[in-house]
C-alpha positions as CSV (number, residue, x, y, z in Angstrom):
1,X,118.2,18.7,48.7
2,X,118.3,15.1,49.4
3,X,117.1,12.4,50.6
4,X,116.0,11.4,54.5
5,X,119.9,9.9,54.5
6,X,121.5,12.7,53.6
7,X,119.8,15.2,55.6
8,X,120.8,12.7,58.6
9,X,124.4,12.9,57.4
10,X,124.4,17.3,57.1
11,X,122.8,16.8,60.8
12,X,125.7,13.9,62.1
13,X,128.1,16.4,60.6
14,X,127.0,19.8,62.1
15,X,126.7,18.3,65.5
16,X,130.3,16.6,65.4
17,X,131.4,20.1,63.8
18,X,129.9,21.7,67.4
19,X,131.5,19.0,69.1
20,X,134.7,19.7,67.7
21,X,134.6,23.5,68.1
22,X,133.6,22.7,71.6
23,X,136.6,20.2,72.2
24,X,139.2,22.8,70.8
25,X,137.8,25.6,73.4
26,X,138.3,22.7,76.1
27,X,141.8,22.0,74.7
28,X,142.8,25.9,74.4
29,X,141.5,26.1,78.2
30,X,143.6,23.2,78.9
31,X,146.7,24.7,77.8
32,X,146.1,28.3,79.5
33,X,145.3,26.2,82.8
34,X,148.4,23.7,82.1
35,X,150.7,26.8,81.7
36,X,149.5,28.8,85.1
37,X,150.1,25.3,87.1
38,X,153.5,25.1,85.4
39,X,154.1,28.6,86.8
40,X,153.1,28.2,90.5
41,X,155.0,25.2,90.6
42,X,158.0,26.9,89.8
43,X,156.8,29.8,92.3
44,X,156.5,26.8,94.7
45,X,159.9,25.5,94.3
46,X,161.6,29.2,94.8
47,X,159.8,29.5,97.9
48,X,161.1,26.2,99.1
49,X,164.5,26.7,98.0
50,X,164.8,29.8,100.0
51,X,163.5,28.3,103.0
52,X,166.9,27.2,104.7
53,X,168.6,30.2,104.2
54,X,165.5,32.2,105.3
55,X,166.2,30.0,109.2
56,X,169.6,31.1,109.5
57,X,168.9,34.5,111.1
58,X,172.6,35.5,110.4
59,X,171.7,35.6,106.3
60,X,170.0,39.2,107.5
61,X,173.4,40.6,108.7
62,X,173.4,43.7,109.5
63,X,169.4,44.2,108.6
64,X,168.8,42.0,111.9
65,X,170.0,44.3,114.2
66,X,168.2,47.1,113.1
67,X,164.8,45.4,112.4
68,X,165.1,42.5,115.1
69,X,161.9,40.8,113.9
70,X,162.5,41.0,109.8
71,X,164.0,37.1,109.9
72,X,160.6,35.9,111.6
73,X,158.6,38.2,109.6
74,X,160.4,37.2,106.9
75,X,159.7,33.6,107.2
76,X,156.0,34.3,107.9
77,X,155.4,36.1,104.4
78,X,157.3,32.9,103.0
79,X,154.6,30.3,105.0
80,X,151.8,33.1,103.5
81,X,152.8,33.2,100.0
82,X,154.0,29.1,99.9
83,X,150.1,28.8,101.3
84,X,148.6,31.2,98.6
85,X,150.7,29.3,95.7
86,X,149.2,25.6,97.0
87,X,145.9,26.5,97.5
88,X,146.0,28.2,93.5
89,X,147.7,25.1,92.0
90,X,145.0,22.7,93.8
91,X,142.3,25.4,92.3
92,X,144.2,25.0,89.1
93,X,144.1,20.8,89.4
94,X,140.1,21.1,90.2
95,X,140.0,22.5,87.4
96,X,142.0,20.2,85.4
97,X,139.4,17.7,87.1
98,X,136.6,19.6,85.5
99,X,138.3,19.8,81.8
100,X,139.0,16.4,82.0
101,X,135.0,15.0,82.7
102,X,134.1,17.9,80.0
103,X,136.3,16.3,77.2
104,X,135.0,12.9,78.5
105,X,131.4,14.1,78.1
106,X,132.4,15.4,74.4
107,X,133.8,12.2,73.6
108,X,130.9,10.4,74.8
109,X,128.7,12.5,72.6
110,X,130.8,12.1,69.3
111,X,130.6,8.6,69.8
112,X,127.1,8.4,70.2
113,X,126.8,10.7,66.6
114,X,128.2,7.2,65.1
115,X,126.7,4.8,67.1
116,X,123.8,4.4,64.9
117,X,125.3,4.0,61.3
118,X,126.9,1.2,60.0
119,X,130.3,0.2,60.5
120,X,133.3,1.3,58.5
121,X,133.7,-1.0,55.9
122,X,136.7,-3.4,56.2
123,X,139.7,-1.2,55.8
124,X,138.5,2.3,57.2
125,X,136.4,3.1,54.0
126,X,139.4,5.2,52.8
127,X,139.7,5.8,49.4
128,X,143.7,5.8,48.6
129,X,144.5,8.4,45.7
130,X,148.2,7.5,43.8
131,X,150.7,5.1,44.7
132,X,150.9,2.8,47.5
133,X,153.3,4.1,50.3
């Protein structure tokens, strides 16, 4: 099948193959974990927004009278759910954290797949098919 060199190369190249598969996983988590912070942010900001009119115990009208302690109450479940939405997006930016040193640790190890051949020789070692651009 080859000589020693080319069994090295079908080994360099099914290792940065599992590198790459695991770097695309990484990515794909990436995006899921992007897209969940993206949405607690914007949960965030709603809470926020509705906080002034949420102190203005006259925005309950006629509610107020009947159920004296909805404003308070009210503003509670805001502080709760404003809490629950911060303490998921700084879970979600751990875990950014963590994606980050994994694709680190990938890169690291694709590097170290070409650390031992010879460098590229001068002009990337492409071969150009056709006419110039």
């Amino acid at each position: 099948r080859g000589g020693p060199a080319v069994r090295m190369g079908d080994h360099i190249t099914q290792k940065f193959r599992a590198l790459f598969v695991k770097a695309n996983d990484t990515l794909e988590r990436w995006t899921a974990t992007q897209s969940r912070a993206s949405a607690l942010v914007v949960s965030a900001a709603m809470v926020i927004e509705r906080l002034p009119e949420l102190a203005d115990d006259q925005r309950f009208g006629p509610l107020k009278e009947r159920f004296p302690t909805l404003p308070q109450a009210t503003r509670e479940a805001q502080a709760v759910a404003l809490d629950r939405v911060m303490t998921n997006l700084r879970e979600e930016i751990e875990y950014f954290d963590e994606l980050v040193k994994e694709l680190d640790r990938l890169q690291r190890n694709a590097a170290s797949l070409f650390g031992g051949m010879d460098p590229p020789p001068q002009g990337g070692g492409g071969l150009r098919r056709g006419g110039a651009p």
